[in-house]
C-alpha positions as CSV (number, residue, x, y, z in Angstrom):
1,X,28.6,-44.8,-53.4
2,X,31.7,-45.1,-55.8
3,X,35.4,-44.3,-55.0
4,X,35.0,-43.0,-58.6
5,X,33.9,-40.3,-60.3
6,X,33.2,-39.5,-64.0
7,X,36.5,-38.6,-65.7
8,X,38.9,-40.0,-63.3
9,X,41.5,-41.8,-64.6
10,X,41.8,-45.4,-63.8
11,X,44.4,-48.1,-63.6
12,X,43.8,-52.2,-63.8
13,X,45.2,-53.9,-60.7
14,X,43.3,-57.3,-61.1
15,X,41.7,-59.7,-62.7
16,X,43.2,-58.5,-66.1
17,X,40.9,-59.1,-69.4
18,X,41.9,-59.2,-73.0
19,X,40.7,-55.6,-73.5
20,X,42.1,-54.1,-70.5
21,X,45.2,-55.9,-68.9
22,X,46.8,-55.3,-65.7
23,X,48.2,-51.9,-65.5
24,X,45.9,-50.6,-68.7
25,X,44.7,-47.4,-68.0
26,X,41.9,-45.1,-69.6
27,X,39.0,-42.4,-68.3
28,X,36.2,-43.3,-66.7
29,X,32.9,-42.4,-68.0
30,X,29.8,-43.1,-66.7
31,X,26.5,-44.4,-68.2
32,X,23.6,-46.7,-67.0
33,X,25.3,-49.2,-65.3
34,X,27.8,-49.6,-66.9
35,X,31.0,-47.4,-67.7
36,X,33.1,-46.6,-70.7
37,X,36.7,-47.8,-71.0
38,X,38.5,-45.9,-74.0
39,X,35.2,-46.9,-76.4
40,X,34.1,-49.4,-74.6
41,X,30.7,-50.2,-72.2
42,X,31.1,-52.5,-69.7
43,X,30.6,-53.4,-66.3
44,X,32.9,-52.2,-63.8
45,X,34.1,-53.7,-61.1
46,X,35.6,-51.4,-58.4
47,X,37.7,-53.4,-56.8
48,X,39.4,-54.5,-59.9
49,X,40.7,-50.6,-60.4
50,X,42.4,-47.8,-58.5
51,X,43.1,-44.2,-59.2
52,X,45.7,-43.0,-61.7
53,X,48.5,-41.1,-59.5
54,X,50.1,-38.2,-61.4
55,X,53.8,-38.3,-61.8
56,X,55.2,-36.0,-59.5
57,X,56.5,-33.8,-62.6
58,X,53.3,-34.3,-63.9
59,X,53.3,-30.3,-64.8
60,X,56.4,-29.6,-65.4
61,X,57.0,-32.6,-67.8
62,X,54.0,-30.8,-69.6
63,X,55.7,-27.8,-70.0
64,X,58.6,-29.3,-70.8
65,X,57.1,-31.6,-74.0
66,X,55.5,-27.5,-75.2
67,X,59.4,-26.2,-75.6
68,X,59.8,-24.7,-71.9
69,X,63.7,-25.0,-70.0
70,X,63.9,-27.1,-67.3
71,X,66.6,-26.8,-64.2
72,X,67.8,-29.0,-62.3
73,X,69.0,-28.5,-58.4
74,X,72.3,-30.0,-58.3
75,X,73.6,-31.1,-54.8
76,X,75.2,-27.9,-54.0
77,X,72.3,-25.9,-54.2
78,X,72.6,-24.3,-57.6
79,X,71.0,-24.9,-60.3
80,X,71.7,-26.1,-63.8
81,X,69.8,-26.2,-67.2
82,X,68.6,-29.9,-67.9
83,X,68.2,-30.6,-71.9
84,X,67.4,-34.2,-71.2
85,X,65.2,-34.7,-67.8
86,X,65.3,-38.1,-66.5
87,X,61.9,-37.2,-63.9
88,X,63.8,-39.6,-61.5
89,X,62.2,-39.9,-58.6
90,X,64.7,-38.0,-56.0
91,X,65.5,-35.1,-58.3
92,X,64.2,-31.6,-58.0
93,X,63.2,-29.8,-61.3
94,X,61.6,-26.8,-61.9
95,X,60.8,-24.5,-64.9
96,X,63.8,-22.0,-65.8
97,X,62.5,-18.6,-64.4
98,X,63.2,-15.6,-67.0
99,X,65.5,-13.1,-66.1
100,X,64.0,-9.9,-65.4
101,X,64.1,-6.5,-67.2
102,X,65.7,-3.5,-65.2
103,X,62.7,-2.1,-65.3
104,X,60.8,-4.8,-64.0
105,X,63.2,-5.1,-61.3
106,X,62.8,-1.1,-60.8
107,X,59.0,-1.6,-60.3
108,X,59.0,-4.6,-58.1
109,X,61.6,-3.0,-56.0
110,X,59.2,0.2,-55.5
111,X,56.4,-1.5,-55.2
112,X,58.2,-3.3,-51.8
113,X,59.9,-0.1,-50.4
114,X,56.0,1.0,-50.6
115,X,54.9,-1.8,-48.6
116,X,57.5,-1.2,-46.4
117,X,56.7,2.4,-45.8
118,X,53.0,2.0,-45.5
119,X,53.3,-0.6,-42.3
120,X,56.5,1.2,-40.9
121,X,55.2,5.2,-41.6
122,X,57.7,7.2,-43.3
């Protein structure tokens, strides 16, 4: 039974070829027995790969690349607008929330004092 699955993505950690180094990554596909390495079939070796990990930021660096604000938490708590992430490991990022409308506000606010009123009777 494989540690793999089709469509995982896969990292070389040994014995490195011309076509896939160490460190070289692709997907994983499937076929026969053999898989598929970025165009090419070959035999695969499971012990010679590992799973891709995600960046930690893996979503927000995503958002970030389509034009969204990112914040950073500075180390008094607050946070800042962040033009230029870094994606160190150690900071905290997260997407700039969008100010809400008075009315907005207004409706969420009622929507609460209805909850509230509901499980405490009026």
């Amino acid at each position: 039974m494989s540690k793999f699955k089709d469509g995982d993505r896969v990292v070389r950690i040994a014995d490195a070829k011309s076509y896939s180094p160490l460190g070289y990554s692709c997907e994983l596909t499937y076929g026969d027995d053999y898989v598929r390495l970025n165009g090419k079939y070959m035999t695969f070796i499971e012990k010679h790969w590992q799973l891709e990990e995600r960046h930690p930021d893996h979503d927000l660096i995503i958002a970030w690349a389509k034009g969204a604000k990112i914040e950073l938490l500075l180390l008094n708590g607050s946070w800042a607008e962040d033009k230029e992430p870094s994606w160190g490991i150690g900071c905290k990022h997260r997407i700039k929330p969008t100010p809400q409308t008075d009315a907005e506000l207004i409706i969420e606010l009622r929507a609460r004092i209805d909850e509230l009123e509901g499980e405490y009777g009026k």
